[in-house]
N, C-alpha and C positions, 0 to 999 in steps of 0.2 A: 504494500500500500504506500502508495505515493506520503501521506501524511506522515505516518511513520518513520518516512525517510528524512524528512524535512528539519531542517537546524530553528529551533526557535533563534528568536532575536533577543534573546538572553543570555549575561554571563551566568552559570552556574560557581555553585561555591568550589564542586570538584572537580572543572578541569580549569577555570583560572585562566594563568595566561596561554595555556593548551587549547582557551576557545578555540571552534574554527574559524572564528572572522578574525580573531588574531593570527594563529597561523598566514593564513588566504595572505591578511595587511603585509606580514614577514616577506611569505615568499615574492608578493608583489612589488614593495619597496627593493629588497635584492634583486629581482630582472630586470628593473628600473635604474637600479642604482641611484635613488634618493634614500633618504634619512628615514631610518623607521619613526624618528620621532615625529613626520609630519602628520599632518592632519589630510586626511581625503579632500575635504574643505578647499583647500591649499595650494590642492594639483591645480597645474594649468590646463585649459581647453581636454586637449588630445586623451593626455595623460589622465586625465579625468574620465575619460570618456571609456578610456579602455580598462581603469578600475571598476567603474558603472558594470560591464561586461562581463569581467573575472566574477565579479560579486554576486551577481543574478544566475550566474551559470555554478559557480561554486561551492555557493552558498545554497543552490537548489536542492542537492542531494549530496549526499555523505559517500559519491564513487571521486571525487578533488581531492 
């Protein structure tokens, strides 16, 4: 079931910084080569657009 698979949009207490949206940010910031500490917010245009992409494909199901 689709639902099942799906990441809420919450940190839990037990995976932390192990979320997957933090993960995704990690590996995204390193194939970018900016600074983990930015903000999404922050990207420019493109750079933006193609986190928008990762996130919605990524973040959809638990096979990222």
């Amino acid at each position: 079931m689709q639902q099942e698979n799906a990441i809420l949009n919450e940190v839990s207490d037990e995976t932390g910084q192990f979320d997957p949206r933090f993960v995704l940010w990690r590996k995204f910031c390193a194939v970018q080569g900016i600074p983990v500490a930015s903000l999404p917010a922050d990207l420019p245009g493109e750079l933006k657009e193609q986190w928008e992409k990762l996130k919605a494909g990524g973040l959809g199901s638990k096979s990222e």
